[in-house]
N, C-alpha and C positions, 0 to 999 in steps of 0.2 A: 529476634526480628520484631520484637514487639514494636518497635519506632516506625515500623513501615507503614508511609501513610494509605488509606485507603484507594486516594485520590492523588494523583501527581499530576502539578500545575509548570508547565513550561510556559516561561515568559520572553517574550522577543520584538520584535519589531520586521515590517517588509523592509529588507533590504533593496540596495541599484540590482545587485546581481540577482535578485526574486523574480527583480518584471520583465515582462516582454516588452513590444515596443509601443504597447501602449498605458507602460506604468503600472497593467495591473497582475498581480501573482499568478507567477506561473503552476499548470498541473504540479509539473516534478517538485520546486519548492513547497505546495503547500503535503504535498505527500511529505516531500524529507521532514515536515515541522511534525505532524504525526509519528513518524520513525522515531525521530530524537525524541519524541517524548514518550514514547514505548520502552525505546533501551535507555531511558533515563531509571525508569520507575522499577524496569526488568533488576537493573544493575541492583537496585536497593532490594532486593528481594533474593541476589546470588543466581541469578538467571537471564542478566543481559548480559551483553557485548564480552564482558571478563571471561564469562564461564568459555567461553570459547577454549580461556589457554588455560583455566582450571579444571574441567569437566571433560572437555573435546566435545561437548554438546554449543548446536544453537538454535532459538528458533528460526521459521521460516515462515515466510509470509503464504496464507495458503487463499483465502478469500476476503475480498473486502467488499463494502457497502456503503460508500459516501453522497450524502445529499449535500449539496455546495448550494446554499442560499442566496451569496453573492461573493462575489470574488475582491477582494482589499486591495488597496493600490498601494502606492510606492510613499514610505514611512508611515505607514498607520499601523499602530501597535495590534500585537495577538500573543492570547493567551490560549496554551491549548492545554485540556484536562484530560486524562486517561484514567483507565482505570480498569483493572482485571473485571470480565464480568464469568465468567468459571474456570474451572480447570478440570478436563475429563480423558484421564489416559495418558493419550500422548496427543492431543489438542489443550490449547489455550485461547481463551474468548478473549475479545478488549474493546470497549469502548472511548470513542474520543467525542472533546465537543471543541469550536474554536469559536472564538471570542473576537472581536474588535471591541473593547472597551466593553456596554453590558450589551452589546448586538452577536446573535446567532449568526454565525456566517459558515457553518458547517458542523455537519454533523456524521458519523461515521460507526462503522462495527466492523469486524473481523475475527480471523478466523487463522490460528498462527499452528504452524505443527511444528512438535521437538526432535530434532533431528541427533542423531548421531551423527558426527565429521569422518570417523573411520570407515563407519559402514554406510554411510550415506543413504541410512534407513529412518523411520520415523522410531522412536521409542517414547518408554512411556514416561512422565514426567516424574524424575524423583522425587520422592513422598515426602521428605523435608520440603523441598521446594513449594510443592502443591499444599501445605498445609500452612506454611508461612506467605501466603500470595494472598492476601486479603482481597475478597471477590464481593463485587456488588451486582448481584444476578437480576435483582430487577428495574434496572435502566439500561434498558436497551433499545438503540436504534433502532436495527434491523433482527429483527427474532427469528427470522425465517432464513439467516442468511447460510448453514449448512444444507438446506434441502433445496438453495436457490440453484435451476438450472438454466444454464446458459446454453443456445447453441450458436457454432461458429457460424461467416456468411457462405452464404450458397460458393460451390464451386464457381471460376471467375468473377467472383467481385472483383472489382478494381481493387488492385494492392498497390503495394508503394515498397519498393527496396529502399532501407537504411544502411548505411553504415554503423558499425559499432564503433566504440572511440575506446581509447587507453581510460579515460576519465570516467567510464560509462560501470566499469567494474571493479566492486570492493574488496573488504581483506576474506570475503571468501571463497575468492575468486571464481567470483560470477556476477552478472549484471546485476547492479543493485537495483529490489525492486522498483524504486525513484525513477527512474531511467525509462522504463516501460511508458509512464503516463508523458514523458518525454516526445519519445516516439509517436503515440498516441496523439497528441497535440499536433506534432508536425505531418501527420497523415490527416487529420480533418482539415487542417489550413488548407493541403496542399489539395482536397478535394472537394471544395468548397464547400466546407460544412462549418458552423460554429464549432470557434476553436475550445471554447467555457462551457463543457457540460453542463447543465444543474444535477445531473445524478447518473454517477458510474456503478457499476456491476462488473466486477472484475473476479476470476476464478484463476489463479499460478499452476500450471499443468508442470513446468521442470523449469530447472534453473539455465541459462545460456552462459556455457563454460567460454574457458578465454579461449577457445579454437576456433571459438564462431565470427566470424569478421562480417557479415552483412545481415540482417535480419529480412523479412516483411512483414508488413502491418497490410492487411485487407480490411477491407471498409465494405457495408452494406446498408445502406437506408432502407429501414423499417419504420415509414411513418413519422412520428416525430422523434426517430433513436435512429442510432446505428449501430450493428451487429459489429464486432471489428474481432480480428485473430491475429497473432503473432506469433510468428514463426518462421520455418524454412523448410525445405525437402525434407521430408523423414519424419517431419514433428511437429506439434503445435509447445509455444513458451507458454502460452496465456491465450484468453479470451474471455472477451465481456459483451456488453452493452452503456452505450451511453448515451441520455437523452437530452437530444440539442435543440430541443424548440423551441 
């Protein structure tokens, strides 16, 4: 694994199908340009997307921390860098940065856990793995993003039922994280709030199996954020914070 680079650069352009309807990148796409270039970087190191049908391990998205500086429009190029920033147990850290040419237009951290697919348990990262993952521990966005606590909004916030779509969920069969900032998006339109955070706080509580056919997103303004949760009877998927001022 000596070849593996420190750093892995995915290069792209905004697509038609990126923007919304006013041209500029949507949540979910600029998350999936993130994804792809995690299980780019993962794959060269025997720990993305493949290990699934070699290992029966994947990771899973457990917290993120993205400052979005400005949001790109439709055909302007992006580059986005990742980069392992450690590996402890059975967590994985990662940093991304995204680019429009030499312009900052976001910036991100996370917080990924390695799951076993039989037992649908977190375990710990094999030691091959963890030793060949070339880690750069001091560029990081967000440093505090394991002790960051999030709480959900007060009982009746305004919520918003979604539908869940066929398209919505991937090969592990569960909604791909993508999809959540989706949602997301369509509950601030729909509640009159800025639909372009400048900065999310998101924490993954469980996956939403293919049984679940409607979700809801509750919304709470706090100031110049909103408190938001995702979920249904029984459970929360997720919950953050996003600041729309």
């Amino acid at each position: 694994m000596d070849d593996i680079p420190q750093e892995f650069t995915l290069n792209g352009a905004v697509s038609y199908w990126n923007v919304d309807r006013d041209n500029v990148l949507t949540l979910r796409s600029l998350f999936a340009f993130l994804q792809e270039a995690a299980i780019k970087h993962a794959d060269k190191c025997g720990a993305g997307a493949h290990a699934k049908e070699t290992r029966g391990e994947s990771w899973v998205l457990h917290r993120m921390a993205v400052r979005i500086h400005r949001y790109p429009r439709y055909e302007e190029p992006l580059t986005v860098s990742t980069w392992s920033s450690g590996i402890r147990a059975f967590k994985g850290f990662r940093d991304f940065r995204v680019r429009c040419g030499d312009e900052l237009v976001a910036s991100a951290s996370s917080v990924w856990l390695y799951l076993s697919l039989a037992t649908k348990a977190v375990c710990r990262v094999p030691r091959e793995i963890a030793a060949g993952f070339p880690t750069r521990p001091a560029d990081v966005f967000c440093g505090d993003l394991e002790r960051m606590k999030l709480e959900s909004p007060a009982d009746g916030a305004p919520a918003r039922e979604i539908t869940v779509r066929y398209s919505d969920f991937d090969a592990n069969d569960h909604v791909n994280n993508t999809v959540y900032f989706d949602y997301l998006q369509t509950a601030l339109a729909a509640g009159g709030l800025p639909p372009r955070p400048g900065l999310l706080k998101v924490e993954f509580l469980r996956e939403i199996p293919l049984s679940v056919e409607t979700v809801t997103l509750a919304l709470e303004r706090r100031g110049e954020a909103a408190a938001f949760s995702l979920g249904r009877p029984g459970g929360l998927f997720a919950r953050g914070l996003a600041e729309c001022g």
